[in-house]
C-alpha positions in Angstrom: -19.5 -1.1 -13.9 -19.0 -3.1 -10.7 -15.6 -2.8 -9.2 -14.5 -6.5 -10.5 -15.5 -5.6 -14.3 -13.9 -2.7 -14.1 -10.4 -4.0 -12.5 -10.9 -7.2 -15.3 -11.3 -4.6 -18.2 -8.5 -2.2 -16.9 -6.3 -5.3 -16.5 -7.1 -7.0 -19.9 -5.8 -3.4 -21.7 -2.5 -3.2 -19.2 -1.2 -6.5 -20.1 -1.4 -5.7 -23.3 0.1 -2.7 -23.2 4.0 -3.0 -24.0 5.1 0.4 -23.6 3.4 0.7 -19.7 4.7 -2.9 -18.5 7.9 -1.7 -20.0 8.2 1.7 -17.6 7.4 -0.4 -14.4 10.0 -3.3 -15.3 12.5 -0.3 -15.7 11.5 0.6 -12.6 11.0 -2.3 -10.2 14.7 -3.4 -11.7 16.7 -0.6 -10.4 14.6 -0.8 -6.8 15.5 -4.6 -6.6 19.4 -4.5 -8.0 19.4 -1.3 -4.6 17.6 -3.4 -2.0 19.8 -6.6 -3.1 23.1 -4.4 -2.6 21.5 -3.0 0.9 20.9 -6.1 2.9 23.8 -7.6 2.0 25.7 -5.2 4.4 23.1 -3.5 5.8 22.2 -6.7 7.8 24.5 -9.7 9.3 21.2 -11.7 8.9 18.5 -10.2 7.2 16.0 -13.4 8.2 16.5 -12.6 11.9 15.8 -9.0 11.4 12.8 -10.3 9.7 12.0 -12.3 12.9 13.0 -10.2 15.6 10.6 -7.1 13.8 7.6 -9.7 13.7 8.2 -10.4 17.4 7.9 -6.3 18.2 4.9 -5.8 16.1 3.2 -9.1 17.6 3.9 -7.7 20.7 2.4 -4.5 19.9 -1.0 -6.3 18.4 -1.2 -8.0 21.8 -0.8 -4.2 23.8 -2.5 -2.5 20.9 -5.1 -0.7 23.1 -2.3 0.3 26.4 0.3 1.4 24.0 -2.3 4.0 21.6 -3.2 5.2 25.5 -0.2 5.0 26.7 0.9 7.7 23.4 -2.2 9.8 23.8 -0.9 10.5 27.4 2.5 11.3 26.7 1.6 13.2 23.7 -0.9 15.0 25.2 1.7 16.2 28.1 3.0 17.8 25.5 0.5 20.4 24.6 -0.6 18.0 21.3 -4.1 16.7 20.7 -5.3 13.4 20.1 -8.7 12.8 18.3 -9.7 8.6 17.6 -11.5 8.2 14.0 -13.7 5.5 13.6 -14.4 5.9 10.1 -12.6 7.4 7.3 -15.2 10.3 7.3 -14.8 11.1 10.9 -11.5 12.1 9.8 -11.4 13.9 7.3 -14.3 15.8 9.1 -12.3 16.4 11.5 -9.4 18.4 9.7 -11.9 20.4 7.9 -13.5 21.6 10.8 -10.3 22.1 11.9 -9.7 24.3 8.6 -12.4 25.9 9.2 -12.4 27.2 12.9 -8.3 28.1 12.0 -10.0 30.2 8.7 -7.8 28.3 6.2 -7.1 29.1 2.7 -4.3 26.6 1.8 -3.4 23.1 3.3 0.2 21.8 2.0 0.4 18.2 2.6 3.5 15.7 2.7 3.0 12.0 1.1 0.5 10.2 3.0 -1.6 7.3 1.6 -3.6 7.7 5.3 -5.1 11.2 3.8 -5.7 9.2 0.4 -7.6 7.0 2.4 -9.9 9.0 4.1 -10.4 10.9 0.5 -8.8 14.0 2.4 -8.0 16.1 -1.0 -11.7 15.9 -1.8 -13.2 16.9 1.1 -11.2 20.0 1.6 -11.2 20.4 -2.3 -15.2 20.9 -2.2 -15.1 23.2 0.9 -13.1 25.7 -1.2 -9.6 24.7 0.6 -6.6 24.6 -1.7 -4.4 21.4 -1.5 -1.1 21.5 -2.7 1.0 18.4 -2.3 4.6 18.4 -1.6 6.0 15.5 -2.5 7.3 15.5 -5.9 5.8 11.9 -7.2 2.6 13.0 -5.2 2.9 16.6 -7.2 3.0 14.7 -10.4 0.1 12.8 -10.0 -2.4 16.0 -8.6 -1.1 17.8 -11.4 -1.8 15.1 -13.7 -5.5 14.3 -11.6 -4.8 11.0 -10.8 -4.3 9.0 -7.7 -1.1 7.1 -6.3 0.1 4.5 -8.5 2.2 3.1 -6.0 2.3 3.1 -2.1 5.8 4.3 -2.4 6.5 5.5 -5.2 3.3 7.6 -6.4 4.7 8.4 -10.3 5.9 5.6 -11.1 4.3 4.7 -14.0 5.3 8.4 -15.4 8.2 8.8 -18.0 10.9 11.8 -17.5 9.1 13.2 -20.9 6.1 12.6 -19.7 6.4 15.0 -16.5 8.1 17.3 -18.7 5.0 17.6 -20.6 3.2 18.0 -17.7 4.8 20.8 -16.1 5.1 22.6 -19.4 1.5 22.2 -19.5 0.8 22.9 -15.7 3.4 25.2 -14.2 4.6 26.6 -17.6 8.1 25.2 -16.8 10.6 24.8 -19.9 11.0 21.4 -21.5 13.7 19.1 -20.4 14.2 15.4 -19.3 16.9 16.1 -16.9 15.7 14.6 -13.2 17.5 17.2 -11.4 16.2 20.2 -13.3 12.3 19.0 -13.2 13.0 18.7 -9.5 13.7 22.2 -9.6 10.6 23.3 -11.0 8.3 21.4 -8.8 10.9 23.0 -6.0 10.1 26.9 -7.0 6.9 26.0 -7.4 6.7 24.8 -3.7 8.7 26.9 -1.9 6.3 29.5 -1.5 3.4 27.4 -0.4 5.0 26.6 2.8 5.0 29.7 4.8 1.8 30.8 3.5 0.1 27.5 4.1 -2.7 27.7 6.9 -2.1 24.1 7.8 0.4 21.0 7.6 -0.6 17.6 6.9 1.2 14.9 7.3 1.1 11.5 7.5 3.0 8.9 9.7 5.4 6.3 9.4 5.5 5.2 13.1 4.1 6.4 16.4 6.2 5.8 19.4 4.1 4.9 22.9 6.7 5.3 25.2 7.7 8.9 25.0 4.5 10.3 22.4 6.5 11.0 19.2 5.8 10.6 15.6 8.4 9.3 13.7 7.8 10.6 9.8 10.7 9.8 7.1 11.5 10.8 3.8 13.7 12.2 1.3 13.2 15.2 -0.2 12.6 17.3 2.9 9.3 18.0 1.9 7.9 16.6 4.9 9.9 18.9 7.5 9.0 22.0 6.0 5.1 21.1 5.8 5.1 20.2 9.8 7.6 22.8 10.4 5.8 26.1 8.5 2.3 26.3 8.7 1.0 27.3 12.3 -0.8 23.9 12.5 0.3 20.5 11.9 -2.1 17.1 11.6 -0.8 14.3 11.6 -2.8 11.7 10.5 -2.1 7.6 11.3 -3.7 4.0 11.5 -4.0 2.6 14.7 -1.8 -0.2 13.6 1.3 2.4 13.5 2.2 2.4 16.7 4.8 0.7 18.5 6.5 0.6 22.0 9.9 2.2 22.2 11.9 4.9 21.1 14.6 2.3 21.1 12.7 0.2 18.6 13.4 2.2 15.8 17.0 1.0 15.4 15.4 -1.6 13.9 12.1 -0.3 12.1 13.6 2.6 10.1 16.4 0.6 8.5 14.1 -2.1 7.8 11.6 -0.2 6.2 14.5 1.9 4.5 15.9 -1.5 3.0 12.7 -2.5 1.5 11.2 0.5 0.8 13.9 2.5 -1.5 17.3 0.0 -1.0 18.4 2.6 1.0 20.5 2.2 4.3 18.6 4.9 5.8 16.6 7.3 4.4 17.5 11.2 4.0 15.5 12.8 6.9 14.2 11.2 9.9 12.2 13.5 12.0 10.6 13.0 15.6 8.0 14.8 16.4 7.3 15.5 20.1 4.2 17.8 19.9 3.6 21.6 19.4 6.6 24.8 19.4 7.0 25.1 23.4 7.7 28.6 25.3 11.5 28.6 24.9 11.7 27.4 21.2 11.7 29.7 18.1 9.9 27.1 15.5 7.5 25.0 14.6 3.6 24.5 14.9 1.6 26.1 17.4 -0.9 23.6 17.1 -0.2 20.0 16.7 -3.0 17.1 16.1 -3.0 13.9 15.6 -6.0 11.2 14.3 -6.2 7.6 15.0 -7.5 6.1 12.3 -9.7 2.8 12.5 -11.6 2.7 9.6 -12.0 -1.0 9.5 -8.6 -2.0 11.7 -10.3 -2.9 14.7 -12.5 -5.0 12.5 -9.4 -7.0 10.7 -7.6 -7.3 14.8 -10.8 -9.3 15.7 -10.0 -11.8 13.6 -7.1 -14.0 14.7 -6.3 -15.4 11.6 -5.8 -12.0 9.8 -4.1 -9.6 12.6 -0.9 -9.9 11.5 -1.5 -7.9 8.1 -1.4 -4.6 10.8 2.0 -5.6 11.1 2.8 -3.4 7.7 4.8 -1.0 7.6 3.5 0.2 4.2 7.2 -0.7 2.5 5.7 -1.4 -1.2 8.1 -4.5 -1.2 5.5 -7.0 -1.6 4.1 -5.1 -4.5 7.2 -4.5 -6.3 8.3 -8.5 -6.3 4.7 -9.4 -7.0 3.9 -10.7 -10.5 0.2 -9.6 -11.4 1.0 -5.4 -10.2 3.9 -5.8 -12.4 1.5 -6.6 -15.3 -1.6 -4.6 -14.6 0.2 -1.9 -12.5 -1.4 0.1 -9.4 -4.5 2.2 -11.0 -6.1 -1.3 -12.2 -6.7 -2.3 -8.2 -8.5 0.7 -7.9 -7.8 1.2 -4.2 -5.9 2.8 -1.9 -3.2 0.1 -1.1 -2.4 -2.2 -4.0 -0.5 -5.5 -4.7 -0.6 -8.0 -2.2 -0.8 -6.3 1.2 -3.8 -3.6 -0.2 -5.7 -6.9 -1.9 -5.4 -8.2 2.3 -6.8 -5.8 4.0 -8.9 -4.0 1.4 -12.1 -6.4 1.6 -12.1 -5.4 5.2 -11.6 -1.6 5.0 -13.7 -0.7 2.1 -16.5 -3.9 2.5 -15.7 -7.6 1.2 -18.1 -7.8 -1.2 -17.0 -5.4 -4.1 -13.8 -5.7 -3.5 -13.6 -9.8 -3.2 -11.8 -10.2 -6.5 -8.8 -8.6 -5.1 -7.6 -11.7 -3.2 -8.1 -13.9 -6.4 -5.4 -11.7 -8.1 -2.7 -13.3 -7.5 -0.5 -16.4 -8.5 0.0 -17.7 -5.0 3.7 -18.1 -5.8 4.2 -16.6 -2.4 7.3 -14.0 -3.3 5.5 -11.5 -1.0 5.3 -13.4 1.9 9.2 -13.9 1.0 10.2 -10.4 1.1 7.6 -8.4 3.8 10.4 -6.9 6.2 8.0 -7.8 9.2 7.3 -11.8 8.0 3.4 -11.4 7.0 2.3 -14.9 5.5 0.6 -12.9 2.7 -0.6 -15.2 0.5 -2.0 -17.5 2.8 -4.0 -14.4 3.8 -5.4 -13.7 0.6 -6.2 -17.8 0.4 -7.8 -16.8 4.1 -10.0 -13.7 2.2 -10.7 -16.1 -0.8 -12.5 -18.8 1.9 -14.4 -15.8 3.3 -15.4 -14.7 0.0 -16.8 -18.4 -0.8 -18.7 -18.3 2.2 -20.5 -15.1 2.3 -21.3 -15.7 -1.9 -23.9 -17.6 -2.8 -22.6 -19.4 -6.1 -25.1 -20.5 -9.0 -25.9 -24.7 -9.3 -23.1 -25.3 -12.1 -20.3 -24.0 -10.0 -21.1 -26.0 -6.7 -21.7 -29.2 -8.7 -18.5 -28.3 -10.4 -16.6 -28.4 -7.6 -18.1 -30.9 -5.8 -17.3 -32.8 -8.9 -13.6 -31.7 -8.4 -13.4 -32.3 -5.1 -15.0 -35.8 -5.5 -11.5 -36.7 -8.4 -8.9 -35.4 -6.6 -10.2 -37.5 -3.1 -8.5 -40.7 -4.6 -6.1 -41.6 -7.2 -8.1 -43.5 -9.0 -10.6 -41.7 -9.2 -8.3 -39.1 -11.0 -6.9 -41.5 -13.2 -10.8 -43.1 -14.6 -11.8 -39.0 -15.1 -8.0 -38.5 -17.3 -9.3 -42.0 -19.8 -12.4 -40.0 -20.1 -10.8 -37.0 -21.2 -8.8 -38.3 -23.5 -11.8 -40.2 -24.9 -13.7 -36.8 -25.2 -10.6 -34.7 -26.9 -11.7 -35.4 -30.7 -14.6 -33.7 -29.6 -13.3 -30.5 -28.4 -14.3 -28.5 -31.7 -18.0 -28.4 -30.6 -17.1 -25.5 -27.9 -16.1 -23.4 -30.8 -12.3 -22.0 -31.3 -12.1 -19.6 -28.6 -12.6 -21.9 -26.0 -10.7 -24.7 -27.6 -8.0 -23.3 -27.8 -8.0 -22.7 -23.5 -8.6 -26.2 -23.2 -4.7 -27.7 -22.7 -4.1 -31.0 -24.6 -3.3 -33.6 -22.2 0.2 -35.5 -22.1 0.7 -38.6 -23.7 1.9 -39.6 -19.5 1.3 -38.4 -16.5 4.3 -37.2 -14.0 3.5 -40.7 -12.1 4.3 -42.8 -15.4 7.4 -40.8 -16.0 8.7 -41.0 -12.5 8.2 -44.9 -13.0 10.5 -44.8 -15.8 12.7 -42.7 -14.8 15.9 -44.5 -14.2 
């Protein structure tokens, strides 16, 4: 199946499916009752916030190139190592060759959808490399062998009893639906695997220029010990992550906090400088990070699409958006979902199989509405729909169709002479058979223009 029949039949079976749409509402309503309560005092004006963050990462688009040298320099003083990726599999090559000259047995690996990407698991996976994730929702969903559901929140289309079952079946835990206790298992079964880990992998959340730091943050503490313990530690980020100052995360981490989890800030915030120095008693020996392009430098060429790198990969826009609340995050089939993956996936991953992505969505523009850093969304994904017209050669009934459309809705009359015709042609709606009669909408007995007139 193409990847369009596949994301129609996978979304035709969600929206059906009660008990699934059911778990996400459950879901999405706690996040948005948190992030409500959050801004309310975690900003005097959350709308300037909003601005002033779109004016830094503007900013940074325009000093993209000086500020990625400007980190490789300072990071590099350091003792750390930069290596630029053009491609996903560059990469991922990369670490493994990494892996390989260090002898590894056993990567342990924080959240990072950067490694799910580049298809990190796999590569190491098929070079006889163990991969244990860390992060409990990205735990559940290796155990269960499927991918992210969620850019934030990996499990969670996953019921308590659901995980239950799936660490009674995986780690032989005992059953039990209590959050705290399953954390527990997935903790013993962890602990271990970072001290005897060959490598750390991490992802970023923000790389600072001025001083050559990663910024990573988190909750569980996961991420610490897997940068912390292992005698290496990658860190792996898209070019886009960057921005200028040290200073500028007073503003970045308690946005993305906000919209990410409701929090105020989340549990750990680490900066990274580089490698364990002389005079220090832990941490990595080795410390890399990779640049990812994979398609960015392709989607900053075009003007009228650069400010999708403004993400900050908060999962806002997906959880306010009304088609991933149906069809939830495996029916994209993607890395990034919802609105912000259907953006900037056509232009990672190639526009033609993945061109129905912009066309699901409403346009109601509630994702535009939230994104902490002001990204026009939907008139991006009208912006990937235009391209996908142009570069698609469609059969003779559609152009004429929309010629024909284009021609009606040019004058009001026009509009008005094509609505007597369909009314004249209604009584003959049963020769398309019942399916198709029954999508054809019986027209009003006015239109709004009639109704305004009488209106009093």
């Amino acid at each position: 199946m193409s990847e369009m029949s596949e994301f129609l039949s996978c979304a035709a079976n969600k929206a059906q499916d009660d008990e699934h749409r059911l778990k996400i509402a459950k879901a999405i309503a706690t996040y948005d009752n948190a992030v409500a309560a959050t801004k309310t005092h975690q900003f005097a004006d959350w709308q300037a916030a909003r601005h002033f963050a779109a004016e830094v990462k503007n900013h940074t688009l325009e000093n993209l190139a000086d500020l990625l040298e400007q980190f490789e320099q300072a990071f590099a003083a350091r003792g750390g190592k930069v290596f630029w990726a053009a491609t996903a599999s560059e990469a991922a090559d990369y670490v493994l060759r990494l892996a390989q000259r260090r002898r590894a047995k056993k990567v342990v690996k924080s959240k990072s959808m950067t490694t799910e990407e580049i298809q990190l698991n796999e590569k190491l996976e098929a070079a006889g490399i163990e991969v244990r994730e860390s992060d409990l929702g990205e735990l559940i969903v290796q155990l269960a062998g499927e991918k992210p559901y969620h850019i934030v929140t990996p499990a969670m289309h996953k019921s308590k009893a659901e995980i239950s079952r799936l660490f009674q079946e995986k780690l032989n835990a005992p059953p039990t639906e209590n959050a705290e206790e399953l954390t527990m298992v997935a903790r013993r079964h962890l602990r271990r695997d970072y001290v005897t880990a060959d490598i750390g992998i991490t992802g970023a959340n923000f790389l600072i220029a001025d001083c050559g730091a990663v910024v990573m943050t988190e909750n569980e503490g996961n991420g610490r010990l897997t940068m912390a313990c292992p005698p290496v530690h990658v860190a792996i980020a898209g070019l886009e992550k960057v921005i200028p100052r040290l200073a500028d995360l007073s503003l970045f981490l308690p946005l993305l906090a906000t919209s990410g989890t409701g929090q105020e800030i989340t549990c750990y915030n680490s900066i990274i400088f580089g490698p364990r120095r002389n005079l220090e008693d832990d941490g990595p020996e080795e410390m890399h990070v990779i640049l990812l392009d994979n398609g960015r430098s392709q989607l900053y060429s075009r003007a009228e699409l650069r400010q999708a790198l403004r993400c900050i990969r908060c999962g806002a826009c997906l959880n306010v958006c009304p088609v991933y609340r149906v069809i939830g995050g495996h029916t994209y089939n993607v890395t990034y979902q919802g609105p912000i993956g259907s953006v900037i996936t056509p232009h990672y991953n190639g526009l033609s199989p993945y061109q129905h992505l912009s066309f699901a969505s409403s346009l109601c523009g509630a994702c535009s509405d939230v994104c902490p850093v002001h990204i026009d969304l939907h008139h991006l994904l009208l912006e990937n729909r235009a391209e996908a017209v142009r570069q698609t050669r469609q059969n003779f009934l559609w152009r004429a169709g929309m010629r024909a459309f284009a021609w009606t809705m040019g004058r009001r009359w026009r509009l008005q002479m094509m609505r007597r015709l369909a009314k004249l042609g209604q009584p003959f709606l049963f020769m398309l058979g019942k399916n198709r009669r029954q999508r054809v909408p019986k027209l009003a007995a006015k239109t709004f223009a009639e109704l305004w007139r009488e209106s009093p």
